[in-house]
C-alpha positions in Angstrom: -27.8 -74.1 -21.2 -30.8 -71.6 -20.3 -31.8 -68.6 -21.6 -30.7 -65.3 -20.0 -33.7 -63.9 -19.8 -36.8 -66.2 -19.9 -35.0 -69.2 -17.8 -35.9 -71.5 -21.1 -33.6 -74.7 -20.9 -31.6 -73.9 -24.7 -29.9 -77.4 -24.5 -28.2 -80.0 -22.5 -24.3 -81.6 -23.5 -24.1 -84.5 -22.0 -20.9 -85.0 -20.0 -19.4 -88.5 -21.5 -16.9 -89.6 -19.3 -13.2 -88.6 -20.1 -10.9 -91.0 -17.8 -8.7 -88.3 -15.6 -10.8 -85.2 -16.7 -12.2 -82.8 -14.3 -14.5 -80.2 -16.4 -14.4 -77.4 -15.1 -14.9 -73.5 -15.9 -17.2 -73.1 -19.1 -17.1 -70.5 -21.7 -18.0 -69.4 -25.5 -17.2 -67.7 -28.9 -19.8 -66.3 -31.0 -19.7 -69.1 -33.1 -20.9 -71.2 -30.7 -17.7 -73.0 -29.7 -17.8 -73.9 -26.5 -14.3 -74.2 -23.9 -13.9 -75.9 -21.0 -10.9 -76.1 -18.3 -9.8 -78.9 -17.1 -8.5 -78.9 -13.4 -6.6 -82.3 -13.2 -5.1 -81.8 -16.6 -3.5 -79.8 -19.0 -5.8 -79.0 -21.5 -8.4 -77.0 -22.5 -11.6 -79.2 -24.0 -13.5 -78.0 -27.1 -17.0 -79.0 -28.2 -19.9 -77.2 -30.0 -24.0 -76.4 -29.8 -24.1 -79.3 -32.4 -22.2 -82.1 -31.3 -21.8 -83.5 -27.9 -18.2 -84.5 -28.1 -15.7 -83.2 -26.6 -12.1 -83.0 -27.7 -8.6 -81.3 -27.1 -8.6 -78.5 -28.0 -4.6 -77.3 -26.9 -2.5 -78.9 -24.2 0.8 -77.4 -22.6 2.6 -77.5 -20.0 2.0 -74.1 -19.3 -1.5 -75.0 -18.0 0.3 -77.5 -15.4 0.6 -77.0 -11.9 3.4 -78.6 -11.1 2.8 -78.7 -7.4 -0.6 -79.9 -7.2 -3.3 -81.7 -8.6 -5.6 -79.2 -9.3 -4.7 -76.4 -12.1 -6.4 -75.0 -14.6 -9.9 -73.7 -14.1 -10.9 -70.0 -14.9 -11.8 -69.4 -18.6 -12.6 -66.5 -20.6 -12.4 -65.1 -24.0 -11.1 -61.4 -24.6 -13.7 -58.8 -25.6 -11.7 -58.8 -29.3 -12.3 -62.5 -29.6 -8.7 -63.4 -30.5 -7.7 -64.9 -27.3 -8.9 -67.1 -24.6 -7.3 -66.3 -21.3 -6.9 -68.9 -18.6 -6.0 -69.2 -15.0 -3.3 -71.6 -13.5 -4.0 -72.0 -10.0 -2.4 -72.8 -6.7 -5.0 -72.9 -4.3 -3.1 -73.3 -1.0 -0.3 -70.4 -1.5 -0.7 -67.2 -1.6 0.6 -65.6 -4.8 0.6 -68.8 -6.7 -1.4 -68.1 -9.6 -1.0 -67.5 -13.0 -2.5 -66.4 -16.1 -1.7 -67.5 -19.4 -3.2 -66.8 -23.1 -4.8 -69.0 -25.8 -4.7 -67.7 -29.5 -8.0 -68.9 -31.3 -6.1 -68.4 -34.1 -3.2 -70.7 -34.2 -3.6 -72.0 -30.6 -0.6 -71.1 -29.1 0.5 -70.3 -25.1 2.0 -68.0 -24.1 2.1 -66.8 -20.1 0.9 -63.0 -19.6 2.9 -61.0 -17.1 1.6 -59.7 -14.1 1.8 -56.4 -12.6 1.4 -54.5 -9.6 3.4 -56.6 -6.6 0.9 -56.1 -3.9 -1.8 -58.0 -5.6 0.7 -60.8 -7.7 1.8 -62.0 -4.2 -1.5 -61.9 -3.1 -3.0 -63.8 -6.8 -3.6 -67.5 -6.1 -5.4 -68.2 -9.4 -8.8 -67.7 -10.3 -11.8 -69.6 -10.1 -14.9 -67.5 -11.7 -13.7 -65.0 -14.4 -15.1 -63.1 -16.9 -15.0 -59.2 -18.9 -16.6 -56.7 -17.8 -16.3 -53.3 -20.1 -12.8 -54.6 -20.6 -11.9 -55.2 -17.5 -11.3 -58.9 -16.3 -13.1 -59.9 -12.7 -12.2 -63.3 -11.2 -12.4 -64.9 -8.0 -9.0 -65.5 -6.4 -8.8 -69.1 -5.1 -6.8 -68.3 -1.7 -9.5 -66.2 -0.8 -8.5 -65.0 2.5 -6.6 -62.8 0.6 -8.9 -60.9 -1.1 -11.6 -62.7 -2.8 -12.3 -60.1 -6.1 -9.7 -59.3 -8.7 -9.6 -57.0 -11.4 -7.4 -57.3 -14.5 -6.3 -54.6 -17.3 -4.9 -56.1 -19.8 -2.0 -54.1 -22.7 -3.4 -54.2 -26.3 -2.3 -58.1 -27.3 -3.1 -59.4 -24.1 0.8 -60.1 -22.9 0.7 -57.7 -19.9 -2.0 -57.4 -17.1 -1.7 -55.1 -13.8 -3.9 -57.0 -11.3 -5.8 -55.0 -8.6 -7.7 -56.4 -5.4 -11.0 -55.6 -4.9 -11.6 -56.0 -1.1 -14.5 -53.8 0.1 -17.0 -56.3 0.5 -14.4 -58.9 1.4 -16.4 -60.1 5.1 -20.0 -61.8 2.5 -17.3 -64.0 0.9 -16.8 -67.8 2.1 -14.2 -69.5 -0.5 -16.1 -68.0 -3.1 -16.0 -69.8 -6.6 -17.7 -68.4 -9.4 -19.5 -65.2 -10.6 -21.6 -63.7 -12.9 -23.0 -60.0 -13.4 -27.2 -59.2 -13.1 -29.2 -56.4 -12.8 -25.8 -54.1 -11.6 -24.8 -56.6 -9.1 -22.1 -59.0 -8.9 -23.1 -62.5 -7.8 -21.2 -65.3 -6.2 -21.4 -68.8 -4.5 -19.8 -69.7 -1.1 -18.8 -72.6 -1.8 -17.1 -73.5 1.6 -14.8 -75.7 -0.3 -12.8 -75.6 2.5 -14.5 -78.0 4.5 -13.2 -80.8 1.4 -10.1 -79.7 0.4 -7.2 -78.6 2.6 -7.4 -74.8 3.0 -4.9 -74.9 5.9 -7.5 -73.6 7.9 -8.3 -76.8 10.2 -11.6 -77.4 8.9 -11.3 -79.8 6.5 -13.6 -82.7 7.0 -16.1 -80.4 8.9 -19.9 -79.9 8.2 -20.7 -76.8 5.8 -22.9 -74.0 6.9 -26.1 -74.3 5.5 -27.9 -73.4 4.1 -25.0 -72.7 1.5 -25.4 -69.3 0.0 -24.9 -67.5 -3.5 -24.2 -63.4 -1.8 -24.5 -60.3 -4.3 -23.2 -57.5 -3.8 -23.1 -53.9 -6.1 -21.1 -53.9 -8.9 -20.0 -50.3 -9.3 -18.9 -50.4 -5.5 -16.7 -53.7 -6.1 -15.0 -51.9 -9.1 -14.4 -48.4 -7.1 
């Protein structure tokens, strides 16, 4: 963990090894409780500034993909701090993707319906995701059809009308995660395609390098 501001390195977890885990997507409360997704099962991981252990924190089958091995990974908590919200995803179809909600409270699942057909069928999951002035970005996992998301959620969090955010749509290269600087949005190519099948033909094939993290304006992403 580094500071925002001055780069300081804040702390290092070390990552014990959990047989069948896959950490993925990271996130925190303002107590300092730290989430973490995890793709090949499902369960969301708990552990804190002060100990590096992690545990279960819920596990359900709503945070399964059925179809594949790879489900869970975006991870965010709501600007209220009641809820974490999490992505389901299903990489290779288009409109596979769900999103489902954590209570902090008394840990329980429940899916949140989406809205808005165009962008649903388009919704694969999300990788990156995160609130922005109440709005949730993420980075849709099928990329090809439309890389940035938006989410506007109803007041407890049951309901959210997805939009796609596809000007900038050529910079993106199976884009993974994000994060917000300075007014511009940031994200990694990962060319994850090249190692997992995208359907595409190029799995198995060299990367472009170098490999590239591409920003792009915020307020023009969100227009």
């Amino acid at each position: 963990m580094f500071d925002y501001t001055t780069g300081k390195l804040l702390k290092i977890i070390p990552e014990k090894f959990i047989d069948g885990a896959f950490f993925n997507e990271v996130t925190m409360d303002d107590e300092g409780n730290v989430y973490v997704s995890d793709t090949f099962g499902p369960q969301i991981w708990s552990t804190t500034f002060e100990s590096a252990d992690a545990k279960t924190f819920v596990t359900n089958d709503l945070l399964k993909n059925p179809e594949q091995p790879f489900g869970l990974n975006g991870l965010t908590v709501t600007p209220d701090k009641k809820f974490l919200i999490a992505s389901v995803m299903n990489r290779t179809i288009k409109g596979g993707g769900r999103l489902v909600k954590i209570d902090l409270a008394n840990k329980k699942i429940t899916p949140i319906e989406l809205k808005n057909d165009k962008a649903v069928n388009s919704f694969s999951g999300s990788d990156g995701m995160f609130f922005h002035d109440g709005q949730l970005i993420m980075v849709n996992v099928y990329s090809s059809s439309g890389a940035i998301f938006t989410a506007d959620f109803n007041k407890d969090y049951s309901e959210a009308r997805l939009q796609i955010k596809d000007k900038y749509q050529s910079v993106y290269d199976r884009p993974t995660t994000s994060t917000i600087r300075n007014g511009k949005l940031y994200t990694v190519n990962s060319q994850l395609n090249h190692i997992i099948d995208d359907k595409d033909g190029k799995m198995n094939t060299p990367p472009v390098l170098p490999f590239q993290v591409v920003s792009v304006p915020l307020k023009q992403v969100l227009k």
